[in-house]
C-alpha positions as CSV (number, residue, x, y, z in Angstrom):
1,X,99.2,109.6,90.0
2,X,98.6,107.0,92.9
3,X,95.5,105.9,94.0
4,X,95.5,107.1,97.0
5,X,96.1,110.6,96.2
6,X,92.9,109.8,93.8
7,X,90.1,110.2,96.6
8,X,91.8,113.1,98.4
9,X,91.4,115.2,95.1
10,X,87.6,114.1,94.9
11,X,86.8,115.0,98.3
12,X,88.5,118.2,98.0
13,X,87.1,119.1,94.9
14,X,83.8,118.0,96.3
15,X,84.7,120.9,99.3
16,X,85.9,123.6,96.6
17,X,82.7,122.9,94.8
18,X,80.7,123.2,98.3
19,X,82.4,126.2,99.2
20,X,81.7,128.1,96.0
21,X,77.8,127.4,96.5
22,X,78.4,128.6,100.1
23,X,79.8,131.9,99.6
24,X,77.9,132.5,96.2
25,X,74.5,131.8,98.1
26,X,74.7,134.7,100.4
27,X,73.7,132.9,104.0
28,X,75.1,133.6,106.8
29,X,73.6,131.4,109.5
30,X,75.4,128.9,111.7
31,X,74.4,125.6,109.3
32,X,76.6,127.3,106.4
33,X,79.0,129.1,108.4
34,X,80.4,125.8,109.1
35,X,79.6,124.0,105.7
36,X,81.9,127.0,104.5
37,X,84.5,126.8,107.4
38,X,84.7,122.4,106.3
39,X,84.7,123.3,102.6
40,X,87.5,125.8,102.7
41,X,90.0,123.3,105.4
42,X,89.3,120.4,102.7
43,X,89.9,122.2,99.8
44,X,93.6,123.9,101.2
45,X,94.1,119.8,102.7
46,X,93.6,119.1,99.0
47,X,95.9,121.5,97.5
48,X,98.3,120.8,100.0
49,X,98.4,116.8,99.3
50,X,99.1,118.2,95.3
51,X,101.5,120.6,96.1
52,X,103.3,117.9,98.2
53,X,102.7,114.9,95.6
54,X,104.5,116.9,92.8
55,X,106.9,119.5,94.8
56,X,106.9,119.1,98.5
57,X,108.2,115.6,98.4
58,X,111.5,116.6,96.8
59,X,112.5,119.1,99.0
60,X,116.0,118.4,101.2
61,X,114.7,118.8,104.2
62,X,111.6,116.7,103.6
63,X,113.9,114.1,102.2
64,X,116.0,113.9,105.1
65,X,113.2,112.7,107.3
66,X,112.0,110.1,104.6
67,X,114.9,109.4,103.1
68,X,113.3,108.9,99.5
69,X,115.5,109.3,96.8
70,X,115.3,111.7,94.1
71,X,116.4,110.3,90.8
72,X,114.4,113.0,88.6
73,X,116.7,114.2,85.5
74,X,119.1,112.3,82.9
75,X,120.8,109.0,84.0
76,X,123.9,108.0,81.4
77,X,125.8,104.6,81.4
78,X,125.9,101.5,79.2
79,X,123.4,98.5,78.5
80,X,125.3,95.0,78.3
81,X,123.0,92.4,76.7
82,X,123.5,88.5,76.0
83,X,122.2,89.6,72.5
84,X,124.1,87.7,70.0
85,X,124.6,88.9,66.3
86,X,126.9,86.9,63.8
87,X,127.5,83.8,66.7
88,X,128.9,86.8,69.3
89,X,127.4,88.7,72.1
90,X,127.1,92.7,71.4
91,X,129.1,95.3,73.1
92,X,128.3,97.0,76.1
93,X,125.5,100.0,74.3
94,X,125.9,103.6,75.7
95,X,122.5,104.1,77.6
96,X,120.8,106.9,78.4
97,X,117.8,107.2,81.0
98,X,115.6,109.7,81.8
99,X,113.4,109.8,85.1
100,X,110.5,111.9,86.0
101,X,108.8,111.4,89.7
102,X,106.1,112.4,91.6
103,X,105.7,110.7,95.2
104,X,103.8,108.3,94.4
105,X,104.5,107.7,90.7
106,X,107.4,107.3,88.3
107,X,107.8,107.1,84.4
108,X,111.3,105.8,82.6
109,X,112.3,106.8,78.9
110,X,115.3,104.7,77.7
111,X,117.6,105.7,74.9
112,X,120.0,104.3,72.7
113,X,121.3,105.0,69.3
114,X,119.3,102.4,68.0
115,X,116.0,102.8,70.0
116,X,113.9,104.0,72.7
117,X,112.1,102.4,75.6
118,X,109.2,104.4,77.2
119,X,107.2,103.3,80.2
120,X,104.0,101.1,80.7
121,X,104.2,101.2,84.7
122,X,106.9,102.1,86.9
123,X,106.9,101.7,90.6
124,X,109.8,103.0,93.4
125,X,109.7,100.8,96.1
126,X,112.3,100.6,99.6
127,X,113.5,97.0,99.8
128,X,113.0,95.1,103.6
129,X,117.1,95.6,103.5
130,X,116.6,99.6,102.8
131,X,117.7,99.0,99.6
132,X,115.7,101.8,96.9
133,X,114.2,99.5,93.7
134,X,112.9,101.2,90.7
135,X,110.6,98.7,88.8
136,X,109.3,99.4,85.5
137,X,107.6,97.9,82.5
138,X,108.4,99.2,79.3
139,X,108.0,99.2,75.2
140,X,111.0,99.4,73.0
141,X,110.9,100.7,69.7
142,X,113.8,100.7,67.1
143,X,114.7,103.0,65.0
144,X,113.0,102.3,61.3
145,X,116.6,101.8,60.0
146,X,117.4,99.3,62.1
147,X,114.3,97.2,62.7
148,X,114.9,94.6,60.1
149,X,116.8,93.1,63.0
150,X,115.5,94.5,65.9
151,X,111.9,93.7,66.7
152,X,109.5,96.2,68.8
153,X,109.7,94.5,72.1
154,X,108.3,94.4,76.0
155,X,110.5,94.0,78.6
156,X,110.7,94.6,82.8
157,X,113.7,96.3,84.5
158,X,114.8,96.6,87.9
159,X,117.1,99.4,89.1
160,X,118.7,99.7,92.3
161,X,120.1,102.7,93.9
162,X,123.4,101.8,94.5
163,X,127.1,103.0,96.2
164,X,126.3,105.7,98.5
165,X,123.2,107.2,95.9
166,X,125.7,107.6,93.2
167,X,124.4,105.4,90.9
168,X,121.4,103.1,89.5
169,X,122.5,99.6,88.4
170,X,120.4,96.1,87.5
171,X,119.3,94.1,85.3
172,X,116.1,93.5,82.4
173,X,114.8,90.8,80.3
174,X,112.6,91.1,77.2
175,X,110.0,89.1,75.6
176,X,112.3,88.2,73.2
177,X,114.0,86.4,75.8
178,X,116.9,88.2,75.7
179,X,118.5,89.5,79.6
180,X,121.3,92.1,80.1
181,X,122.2,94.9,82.7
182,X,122.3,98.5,83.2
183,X,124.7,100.5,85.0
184,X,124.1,104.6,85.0
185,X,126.9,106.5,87.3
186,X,126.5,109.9,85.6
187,X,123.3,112.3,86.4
188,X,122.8,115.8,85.4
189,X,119.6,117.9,86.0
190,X,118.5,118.5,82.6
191,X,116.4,116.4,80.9
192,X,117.4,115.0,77.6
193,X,114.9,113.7,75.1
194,X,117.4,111.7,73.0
195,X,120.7,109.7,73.3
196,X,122.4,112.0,71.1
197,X,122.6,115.3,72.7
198,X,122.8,113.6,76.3
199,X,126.1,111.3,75.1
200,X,128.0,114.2,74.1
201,X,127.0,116.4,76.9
202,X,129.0,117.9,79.1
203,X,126.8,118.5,81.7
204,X,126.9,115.2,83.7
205,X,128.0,115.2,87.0
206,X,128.0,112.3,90.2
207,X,124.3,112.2,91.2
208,X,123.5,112.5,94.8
209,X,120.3,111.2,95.0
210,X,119.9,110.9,99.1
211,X,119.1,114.4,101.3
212,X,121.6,112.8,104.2
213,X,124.5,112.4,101.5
């Protein structure tokens, strides 16, 4: 949740709280008339700025006038990383990612068959060339199977939206100072909670993450 939305929800509580003592108390004269009347507009204000930070900001025609993209569901692509086992680099790793946004805040879970990556911070940001960024810190953490050679690991990502908002592509780098890139062109609604299920679904479409699209 941002930190501006942070004081909005204490000065509306702080109404709602005002507004129970109002109406419980009984009076009637002009002093709590309008401590009622203030209590009741900042309390709806309140709701409203919650209603908007979780629903309102996804709406089409909302979007249209921001133009904020909506990347919420399942992202599906590959991971290419200058890893190296046995003196050659890996092949490209089917990727799966799933997004969940507010509008102010964003969380990443990455999956592969081999691990998962969930995030520390994430920030979506509009670049001084219009260009959407997704930045995000994350934690990976291999499967038990495989991390005899495959460490637990930090790493930062950036994501842009790319093509005509039909697809999410950069690149990462890891404290194990290893770098590689991501590129997701398939979306679907649902959200998957592992890279199982999501590779071998067959409800993956072309996202369209832009209202004017």
């Amino acid at each position: 949740m941002g930190g501006s939305l942070r004081p909005r929800i204490a000065i509306g509580s702080a109404a709602a709280i005002w507004l129970i003592i109002a109406i419980v108390s009984g009076r009637h004269d002009g002093q709590w008339l309008a401590l009622r009347t203030f209590s009741m507009a900042g309390a709806v204000v309140t709701l409203g700025f919650l209603v908007y930070e979780r629903w309102g900001w996804a709406w089409p025609f909302v979007r249209y006038f921001t133009g904020k993209p909506n990347l919420n569901g399942t992202w599906r692509g590959e991971l290419q990383s200058d890893f190296e086992r046995d003196g050659r680099r890996i092949d490209p790793i089917p990727t799966v990612l799933l997004i969940k946004q507010t509008d102010t805040a964003i969380w990443v879970t990455l999956f592969t068959g081999e691990s998962s990556s969930t995030t520390g911070m994430g920030q979506l940001v509009k670049e001084s060339d219009d260009r959407w960024r997704v930045t995000f810190v994350y934690t990976n953490k291999p499967r038990p199977e495989v991390s005899s050679r495959s460490n637990q690991h930090q790493g930062v990502c950036e994501l842009y939206v790319t093509g005509r908002g039909n697809s999410l592509g950069g690149s990462y780098f890891t404290s194990r100072k290893t770098t590689g890139e991501l590129r997701l062109k398939e979306w679907s609604r649902h959200k998957y909670h592992d890279s199982a299920s999501a590779l071998t679904s067959e409800e993956f479409g072309t996202p369209r993450v832009f209202a004017k699209e």
